[in-house]
N, C-alpha and C positions, 0 to 999 in steps of 0.2 A: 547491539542495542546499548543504548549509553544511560546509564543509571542514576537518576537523581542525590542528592544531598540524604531526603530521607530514606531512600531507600538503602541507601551504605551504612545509614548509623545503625542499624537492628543487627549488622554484620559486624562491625567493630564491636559493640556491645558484647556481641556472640561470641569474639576473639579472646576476648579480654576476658570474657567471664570463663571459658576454656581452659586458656593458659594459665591464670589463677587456681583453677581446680585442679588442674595438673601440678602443682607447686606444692610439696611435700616435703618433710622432713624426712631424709630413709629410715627405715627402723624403726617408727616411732607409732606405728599402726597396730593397737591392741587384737588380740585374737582370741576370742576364748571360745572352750567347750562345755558341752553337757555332759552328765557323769554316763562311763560307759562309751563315750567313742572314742577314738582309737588317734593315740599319737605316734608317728612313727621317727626315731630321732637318726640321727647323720652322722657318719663318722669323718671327724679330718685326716689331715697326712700325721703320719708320728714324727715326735719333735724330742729333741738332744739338746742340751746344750751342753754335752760333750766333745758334740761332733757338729753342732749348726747344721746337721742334712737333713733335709724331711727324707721322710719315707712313705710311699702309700701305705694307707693301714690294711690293706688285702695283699698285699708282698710278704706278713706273716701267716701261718699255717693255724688259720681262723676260718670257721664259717661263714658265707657268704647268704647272703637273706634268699629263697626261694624266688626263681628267678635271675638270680647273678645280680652282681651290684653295677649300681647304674652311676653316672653323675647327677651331683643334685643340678638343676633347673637353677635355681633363687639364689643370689648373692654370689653370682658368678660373674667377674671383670677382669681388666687388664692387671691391678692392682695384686689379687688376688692370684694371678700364675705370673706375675714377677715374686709375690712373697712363697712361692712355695706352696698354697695351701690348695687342697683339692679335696673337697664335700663330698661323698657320697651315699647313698642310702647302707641302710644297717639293718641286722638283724636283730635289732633292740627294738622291739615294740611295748606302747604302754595304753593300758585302758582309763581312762582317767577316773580317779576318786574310786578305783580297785584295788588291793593289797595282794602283789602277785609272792608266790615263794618260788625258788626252783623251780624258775622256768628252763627251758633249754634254747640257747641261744642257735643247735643243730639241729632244726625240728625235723629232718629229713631220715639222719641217723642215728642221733642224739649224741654225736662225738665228731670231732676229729682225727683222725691217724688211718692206720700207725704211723708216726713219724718217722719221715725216712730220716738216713744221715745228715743231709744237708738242709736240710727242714729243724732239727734238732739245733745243727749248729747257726744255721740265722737266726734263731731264738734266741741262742744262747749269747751271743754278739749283740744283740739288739739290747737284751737285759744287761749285761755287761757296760753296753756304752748310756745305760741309763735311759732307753724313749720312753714317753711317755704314751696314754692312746689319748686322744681329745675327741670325744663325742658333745654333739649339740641338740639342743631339744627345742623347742622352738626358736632358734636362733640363740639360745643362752649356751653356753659352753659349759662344759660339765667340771667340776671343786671337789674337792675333797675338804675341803674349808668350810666349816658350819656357819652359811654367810649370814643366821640370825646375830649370831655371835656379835658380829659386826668386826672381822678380823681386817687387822691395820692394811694386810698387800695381798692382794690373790695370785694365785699362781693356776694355770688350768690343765685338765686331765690330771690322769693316774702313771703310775710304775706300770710298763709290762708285768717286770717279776722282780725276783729276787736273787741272791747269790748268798750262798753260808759262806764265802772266803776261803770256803778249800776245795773249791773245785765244781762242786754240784749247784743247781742252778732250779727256780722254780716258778711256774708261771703263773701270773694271778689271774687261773682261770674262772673263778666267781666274784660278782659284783654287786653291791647292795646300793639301789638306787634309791635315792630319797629324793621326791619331785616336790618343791612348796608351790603351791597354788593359793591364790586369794578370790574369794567370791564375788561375783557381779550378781547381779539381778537380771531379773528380763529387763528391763527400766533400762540398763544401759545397751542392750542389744535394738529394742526400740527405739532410743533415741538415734543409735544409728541409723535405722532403716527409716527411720523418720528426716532424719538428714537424706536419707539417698533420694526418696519422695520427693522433698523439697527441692533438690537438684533436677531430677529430671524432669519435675516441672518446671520449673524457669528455662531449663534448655526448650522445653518444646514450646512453651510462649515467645521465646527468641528466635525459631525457626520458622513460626507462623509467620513471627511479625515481620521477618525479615522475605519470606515470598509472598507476603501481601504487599509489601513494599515495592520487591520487586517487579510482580506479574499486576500489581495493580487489583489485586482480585479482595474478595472480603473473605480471609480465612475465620473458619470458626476451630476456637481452640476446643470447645467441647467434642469435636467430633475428630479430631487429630489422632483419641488410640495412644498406646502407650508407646514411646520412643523406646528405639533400637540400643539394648547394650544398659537399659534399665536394670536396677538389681529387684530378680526374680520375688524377692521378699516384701518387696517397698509397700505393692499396693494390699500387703494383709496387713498391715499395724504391728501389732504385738500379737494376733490369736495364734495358737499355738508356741508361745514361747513362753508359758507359766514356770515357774521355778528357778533356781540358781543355775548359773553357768561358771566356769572356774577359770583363769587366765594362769598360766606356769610365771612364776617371779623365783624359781631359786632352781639349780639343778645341781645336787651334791652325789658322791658316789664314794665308796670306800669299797676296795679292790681287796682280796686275796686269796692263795690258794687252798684250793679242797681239792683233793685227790676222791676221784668218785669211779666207781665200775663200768665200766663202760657197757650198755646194751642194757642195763638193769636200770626198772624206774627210778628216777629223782625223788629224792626228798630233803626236808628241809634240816639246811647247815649251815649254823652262822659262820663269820667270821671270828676269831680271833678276838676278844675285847668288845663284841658287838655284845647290847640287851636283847632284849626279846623273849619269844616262849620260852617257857617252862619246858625239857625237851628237845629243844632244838641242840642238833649234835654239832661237833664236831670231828676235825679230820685231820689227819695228816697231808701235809702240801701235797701237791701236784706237781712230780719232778718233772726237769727236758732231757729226754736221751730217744736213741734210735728205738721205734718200734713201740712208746709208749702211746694210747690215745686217750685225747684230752675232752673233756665232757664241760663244756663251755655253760653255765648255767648264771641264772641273778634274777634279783630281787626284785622288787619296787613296789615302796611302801609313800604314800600320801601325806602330805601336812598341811595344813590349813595356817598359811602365815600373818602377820599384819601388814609383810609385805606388799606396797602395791606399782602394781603394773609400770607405771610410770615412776617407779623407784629403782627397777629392780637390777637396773647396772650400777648403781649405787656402789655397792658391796665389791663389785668389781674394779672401779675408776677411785677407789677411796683416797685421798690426798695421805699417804705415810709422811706424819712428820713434819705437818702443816708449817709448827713455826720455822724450821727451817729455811722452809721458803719464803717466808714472811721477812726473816733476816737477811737472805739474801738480795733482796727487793731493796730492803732498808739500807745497803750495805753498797748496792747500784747508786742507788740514790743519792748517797753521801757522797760519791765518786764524783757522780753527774754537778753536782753543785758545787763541789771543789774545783771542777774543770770548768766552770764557767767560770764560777770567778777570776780564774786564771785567764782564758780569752776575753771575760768585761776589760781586765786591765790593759789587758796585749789592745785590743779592738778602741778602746775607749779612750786612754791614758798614754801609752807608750805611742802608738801609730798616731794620734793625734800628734802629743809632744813632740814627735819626728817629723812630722807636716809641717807645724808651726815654726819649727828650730829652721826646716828646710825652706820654707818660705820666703823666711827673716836673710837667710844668706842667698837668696834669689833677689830680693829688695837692694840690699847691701852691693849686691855686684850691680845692678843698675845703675844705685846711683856714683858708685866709685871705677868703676869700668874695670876694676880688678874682680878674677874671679876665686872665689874662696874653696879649697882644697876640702875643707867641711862639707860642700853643698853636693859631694859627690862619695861620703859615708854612708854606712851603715846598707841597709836593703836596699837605698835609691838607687846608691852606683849601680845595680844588677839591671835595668829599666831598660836597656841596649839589649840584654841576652836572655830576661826571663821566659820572655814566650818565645825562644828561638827551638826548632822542632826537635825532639831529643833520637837516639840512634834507636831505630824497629819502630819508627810510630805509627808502623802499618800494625806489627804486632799487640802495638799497646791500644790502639785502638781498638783491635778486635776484642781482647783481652775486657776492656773497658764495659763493649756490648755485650758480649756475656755474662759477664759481673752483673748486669745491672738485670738481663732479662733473670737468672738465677732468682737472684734477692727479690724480684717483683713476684714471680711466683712462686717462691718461698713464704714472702709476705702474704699473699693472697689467700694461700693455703692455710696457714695460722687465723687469717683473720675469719675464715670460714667454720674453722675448727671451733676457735674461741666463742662464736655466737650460736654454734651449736647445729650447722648446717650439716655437720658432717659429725656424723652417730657412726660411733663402734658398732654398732648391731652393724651395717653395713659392711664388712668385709670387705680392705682393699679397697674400698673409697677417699683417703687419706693420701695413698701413693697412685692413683688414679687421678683425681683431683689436679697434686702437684704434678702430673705428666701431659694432661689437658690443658692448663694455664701456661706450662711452660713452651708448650706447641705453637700456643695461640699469640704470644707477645714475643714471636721469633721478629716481628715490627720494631720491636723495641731495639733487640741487638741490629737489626740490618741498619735502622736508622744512625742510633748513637755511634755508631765504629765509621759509617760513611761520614759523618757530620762533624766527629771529631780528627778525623783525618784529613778531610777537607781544610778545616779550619788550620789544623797544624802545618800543613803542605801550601797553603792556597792556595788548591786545583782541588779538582774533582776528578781528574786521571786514576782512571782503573776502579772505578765505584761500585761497576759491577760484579767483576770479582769478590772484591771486600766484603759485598752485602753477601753474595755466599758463602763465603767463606766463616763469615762471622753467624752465618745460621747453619753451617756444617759441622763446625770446628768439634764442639762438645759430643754434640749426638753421635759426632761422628769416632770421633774416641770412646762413647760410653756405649756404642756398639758394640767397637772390635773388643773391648775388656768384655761386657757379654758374651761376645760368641767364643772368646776363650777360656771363662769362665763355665760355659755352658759344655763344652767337650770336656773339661776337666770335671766336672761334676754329674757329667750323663757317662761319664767311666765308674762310677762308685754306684751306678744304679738308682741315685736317687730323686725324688718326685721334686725337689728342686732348681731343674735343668727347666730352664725355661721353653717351653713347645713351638714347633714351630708354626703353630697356627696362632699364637701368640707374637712370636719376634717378625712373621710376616706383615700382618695387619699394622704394628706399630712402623715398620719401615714405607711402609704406603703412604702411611699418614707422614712420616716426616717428609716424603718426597713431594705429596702431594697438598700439604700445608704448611710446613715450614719452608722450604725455598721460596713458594710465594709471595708469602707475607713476608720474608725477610729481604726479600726483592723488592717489595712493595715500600717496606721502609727504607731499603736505598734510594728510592723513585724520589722518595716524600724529600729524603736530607737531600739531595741533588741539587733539587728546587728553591730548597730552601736559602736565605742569604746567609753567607758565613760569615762567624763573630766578629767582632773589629775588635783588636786589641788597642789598649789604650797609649802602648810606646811603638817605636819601629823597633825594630832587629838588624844590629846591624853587621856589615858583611864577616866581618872576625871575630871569633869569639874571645872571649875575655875565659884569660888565664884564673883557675881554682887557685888560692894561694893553699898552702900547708896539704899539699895533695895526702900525706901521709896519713896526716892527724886527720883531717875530712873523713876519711876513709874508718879510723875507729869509730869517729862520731857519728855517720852513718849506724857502722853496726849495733852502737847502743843504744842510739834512739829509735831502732828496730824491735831491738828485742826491748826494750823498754815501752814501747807501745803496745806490742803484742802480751806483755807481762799482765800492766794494767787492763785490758781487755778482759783476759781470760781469766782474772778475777772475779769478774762481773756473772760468766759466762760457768765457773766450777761445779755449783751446787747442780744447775738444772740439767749440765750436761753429765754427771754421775746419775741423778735420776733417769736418764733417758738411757745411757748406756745401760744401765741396770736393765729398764724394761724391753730395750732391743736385743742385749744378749746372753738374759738370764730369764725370760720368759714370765717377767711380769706384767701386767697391765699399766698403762701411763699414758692420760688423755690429759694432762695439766695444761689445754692448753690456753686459758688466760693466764697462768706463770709465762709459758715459752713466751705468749705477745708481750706482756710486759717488759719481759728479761731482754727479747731480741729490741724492743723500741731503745730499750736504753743502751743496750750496747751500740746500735747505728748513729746515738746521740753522742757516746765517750767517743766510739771511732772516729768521726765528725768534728769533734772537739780536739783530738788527739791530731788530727791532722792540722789542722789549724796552728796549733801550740809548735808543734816541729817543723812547719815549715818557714815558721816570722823565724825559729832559732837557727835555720837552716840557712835565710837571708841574710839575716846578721852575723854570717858567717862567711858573708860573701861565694856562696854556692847555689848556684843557680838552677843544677841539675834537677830539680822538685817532679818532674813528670812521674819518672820509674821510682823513685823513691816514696814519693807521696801513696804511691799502689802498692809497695813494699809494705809498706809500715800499714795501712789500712789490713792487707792480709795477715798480717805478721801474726795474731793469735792462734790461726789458723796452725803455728810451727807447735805450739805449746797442747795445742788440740790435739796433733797427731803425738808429741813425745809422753799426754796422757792416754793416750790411746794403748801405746804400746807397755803403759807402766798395767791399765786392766788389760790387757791379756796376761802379762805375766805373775799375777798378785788375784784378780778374781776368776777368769779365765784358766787358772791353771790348770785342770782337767780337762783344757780342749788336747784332743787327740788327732795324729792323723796329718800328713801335710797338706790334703786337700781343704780340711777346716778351718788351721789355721790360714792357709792361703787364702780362704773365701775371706775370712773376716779381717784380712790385712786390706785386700781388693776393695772390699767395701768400704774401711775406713777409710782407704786413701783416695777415694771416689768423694766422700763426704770431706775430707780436710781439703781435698783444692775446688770442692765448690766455699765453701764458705773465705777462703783464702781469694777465688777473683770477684766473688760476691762483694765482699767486708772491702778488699781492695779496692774495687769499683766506687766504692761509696768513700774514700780516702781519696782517690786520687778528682771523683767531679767536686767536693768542698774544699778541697785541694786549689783547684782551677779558678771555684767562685771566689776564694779567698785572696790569691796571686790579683787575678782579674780587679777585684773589688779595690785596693789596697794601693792599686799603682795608676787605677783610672783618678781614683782623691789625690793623688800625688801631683799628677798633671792637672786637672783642673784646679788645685791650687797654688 
């Protein structure tokens, strides 16, 4: 049956209006209760940064919630079991807008133990190397930080326990929960179900209209009945939702131990420095040794905040130390403007002058039929050998496409972040994101390594290789460092080791999405015509003069590139490693896009500037040098790298630790190394290209 014009538009409309509805911000859907029902919060894996391992948090000799712990459902991704973290339920439950005391978190026996030996000593190890527990309450992660306060950096979860330093060790088996809650109305519950209403009435006038369209028939909407998948609430209004409902905006917690009898009722015992009744005792700690049992108990008391819902990461993502970053912007900036003025002259002035000067002695030999020894100075002489193919241009091609597919999904990822696409509440959405973009633009590498190799070669022999290779190459190396990082770290036991129902699914997907599409983009450069450069090449290469001195000049206008770069680059990469290996929070990322736009702008500029100084030095070599010097910060990256582990890092323990967080930095300095290079070596090209096609058309 073939379907008219009108009949398709009620079905597009349908589509559209759909796919729209489905378009969300993660995390960003408020949720609130009525006093008295029942929140039940989430424990994560425990976190070091002593030792950077996670650990499950039911791998300590804690109670598990009646029924055994499950995984949680919700905010579970690829992101999320590459970072180690793993959600599960807990035996922390809360009533909302209720003031519990001494609860027992062991409602079964009212303790744990007695502790065997080796239950005592993984305690003791755990407190020792500092973990922490991180519990989540409705997706908020649990402070110890008074986030009314409005403190400058959050850090999340609690201490296990403690150690007096001679020996004895103590577990912070009670918890004093303080939940801030801010009130809604029924007003804002209505309005939502007033929303849902108004939605699934438009869907079921779009489905009418579209099989009346189709079948020809006259649908009556009144008699249609409510549509499939309607929220249950819609068609009562607001009856039955008189009163305040409360949404959680803050979850704080202050840990420590009380030693309590085990089998004997609970009752109520502050902590240590805490207020409260008149009454309220306290205790001597809660030691760890063989055969003691631990009477796991906590609090949870209510606050009513000014906090509101759509605030309440606030407190978390807080910018420490704003104008910092404000100067280091400032400080880009000045770089960026210095370096232009430098290529205005080089681009405007000098390359002109040298056009003009070379012209004049092109005229000169015409009319005198001598030709002048001038007219083959400076960068012209080089016009024989510039674009002549340099040694590996299979390698630097490849090198090239990676570089660029990297930095495309790296950009992409920032620009997502920055506009607020991608919410912290989301777990692992951030390294999810950047592992989907960089899948999906494996077109990008297959293309530019076939297209630049093409060009450099003047064939298209062996293309198809190339384009695999150049969509193999990375993945294929940041595999096998996974899967040897993952034996060396499922030896320590910990929840870190990535699953393999996790590294399976990701290798399907590379097999089965990246070879294609990077296939596909060989297909495309194949086809494609290849550049014409503006001189010939010709058969002998022309001799480097001062091979020696070349050779310093090289290496300092390497590390002189790299120098000035990672200027640019200081402030926001100390913020970041802070929040990546000391366990703060750090979502800046309108800083990171600013900071990264400019540094693509100096590197960009930087290559330009070294390559006119590189011509007029009569050295033609610019291909691998030009991708040198682009990456070159990347050297200064990894030698700050190595200065925080030894200066902030010094209490990482262990050589698996250190080893993971060597691995991983040196994962991160040669992506930014053929990224940054990548982008050196194509303004590199436009610039050569650009510079010598004016030369001959003049």
């Amino acid at each position: 049956m073939r379907m008219d014009r009108k009949s398709v538009l009620p079905w597009l409309f349908f589509i559209l209006f759909v796919t729209t509805r489905a378009y969300y911000l993660p995390g960003t859907f408020p949720q609130a209760w009525s006093p008295k029902e029942i929140l039940t919060a989430e424990v994560n894996a425990l976190a070091s940064y002593d030792t950077e391992l996670p650990y499950d948090f039911y791998s300590l000799p804690i109670c598990k919630p009646p029924g055994g712990a499950e995984p949680a459902k919700k905010n579970v991704n690829i992101g999320t079991f590459l970072m180690g973290q793993r959600l599960e339920t807990s035996p922390y439950n809360f009533t909302m807008m209720v003031d519990e005391v001494a609860k027992e978190a062991c409602p079964e026996e009212g303790f744990y133990g007695p502790l065997t030996a080796d239950e005592a000593k993984l305690l003791q190890d755990r407190i020792e190397e500092h973990y922490r527990i991180n519990i989540n309450l409705d997706n908020l992660p649990v402070t110890t930080y008074d986030l009314e306060e409005e403190p400058e950096s959050v850090r999340t979860g609690f201490d296990i326990g403690f150690t007096d330093g001679v020996g004895s060790f103590y577990v912070n088996n009670h918890i004093e929960f303080k939940v801030l809650v801010h009130p809604v109305t029924a007003q804002f519950l209505s309005a939502r179900e007033t929303f849902y209403a108004a939605e699934m009435d438009v869907r079921r006038r779009l489905l009418l209209s579209a099989e009346a369209g189709a079948g020809g028939g006259d649908g009556d909407a009144g008699e249609a009945g409510p549509t499939p998948g309607a929220d249950p609430g819609a068609a009562s209004g607001s009856s039955g939702m008189q009163g305040v409902y409360y949404t959680v905006v803050g979850f704080e917690a202050k840990a420590c131990s009380l030693k309590r009898e085990a089998g004997w009722a609970t009752y109520s015992m502050r902590c240590p420095g805490s207020g409260g009744e008149d009454g309220a005792m306290t205790a001597e700690p809660q030691p760890v040794k063989e055969g003691e049992k631990i009477v796991y108990t906590y609090d949870v008391s209510w606050e009513v905040s000014d906090i509101k819902w759509v605030s309440r990461w606030d407190a978390y993502l807080r910018m420490p130390r704003g104008t910092v970053h404000w100067f280091s912007i400032l400080n880009s900036v000045l770089v960026v403007l210095v370096l232009s003025g430098v290529v205005a002259v080089i681009m405007l002035r000098t390359i002109r002058r040298d056009l003009a000067k070379y012209e004049e002695l092109i005229l000169n030999e015409t009319e005198n039929g001598v030709r002048s020894p001038e007219a083959e100075a400076g960068w012209k002489a080089l016009k024989s050998d510039v674009f002549r193919a340099p040694p590996k241009c299979r390698q630097l091609s490849m090198l090239v496409g990676c570089g660029l597919q990297i930095f495309l999904a790296s950009s992409l990822t920032l620009l997502f972040g920055a506009f607020g696409f991608l919410s912290p509440a989301v777990r692992g959405a951030l390294l999810s994101t950047l592992l989907g973009l960089y899948m999906l633009l494996s077109t990008v590498a297959g293309f530019t390594s076939v297209y630049l190799y093409s060009s450099m070669t003047r064939s298209t022999h062996g293309w198809r290789a190339l384009s695999l290779e150049s969509t193999g190459a990375v993945p294929g190396l940041l595999v096998a460092v996974l899967v040897l990082m993952n034996l060396l770290i499922m030896h320590t036991g910990s929840s870190g080791a990535i699953p393999l129902s996790a590294l399976i699914p990701i290798g399907i997907t590379w097999l089965l999405v990246c070879f294609p599409l990077g296939y596909l983009g060989g297909v495309m450069a194949s086809r494609t015509p290849l550049v014409e450069y503006p001189t010939k090449t010709s058969q002998i290469p022309r001799e480097v003069p001062y091979e020696g001195a070349a050779r310093w000049r090289t290496l300092s206008m390497f590390f002189a590139s790299g120098l000035l770069t990672f200027g640019n680059v200081f402030v926001e990469l100390y913020f970041a490693m802070t929040s990546m290996w000391q366990g703060y929070f750090y979502y800046l990322m309108g800083f990171v896009l600013v900071i990264g736009l400019l540094t693509v702008v100096i590197t960009a500029q930087i290559s330009v500037v070294t390559v006119y100084v590189q011509f007029c030095r009569h050295d033609y070599r610019w291909w691998w040098q030009s991708f040198h010097r682009g990456g070159a910060v990347a050297v200064f990256i990894a030698l700050y790298a190595v200065g925080f582990l030894v200066w902030s890092l010094n209490n990482l323990s262990g050589f698996t630790s250190i080893a993971v967080y060597l691995v991983y930095m040196s994962l991160l300095v040669g992506a930014v190394y053929i990224s940054l290079g990548s982008i050196g070596f194509v303004v590199a090209f436009w610039f050569t290209r650009s510079i010598f096609a004016s030369a001959k058309s003049d």
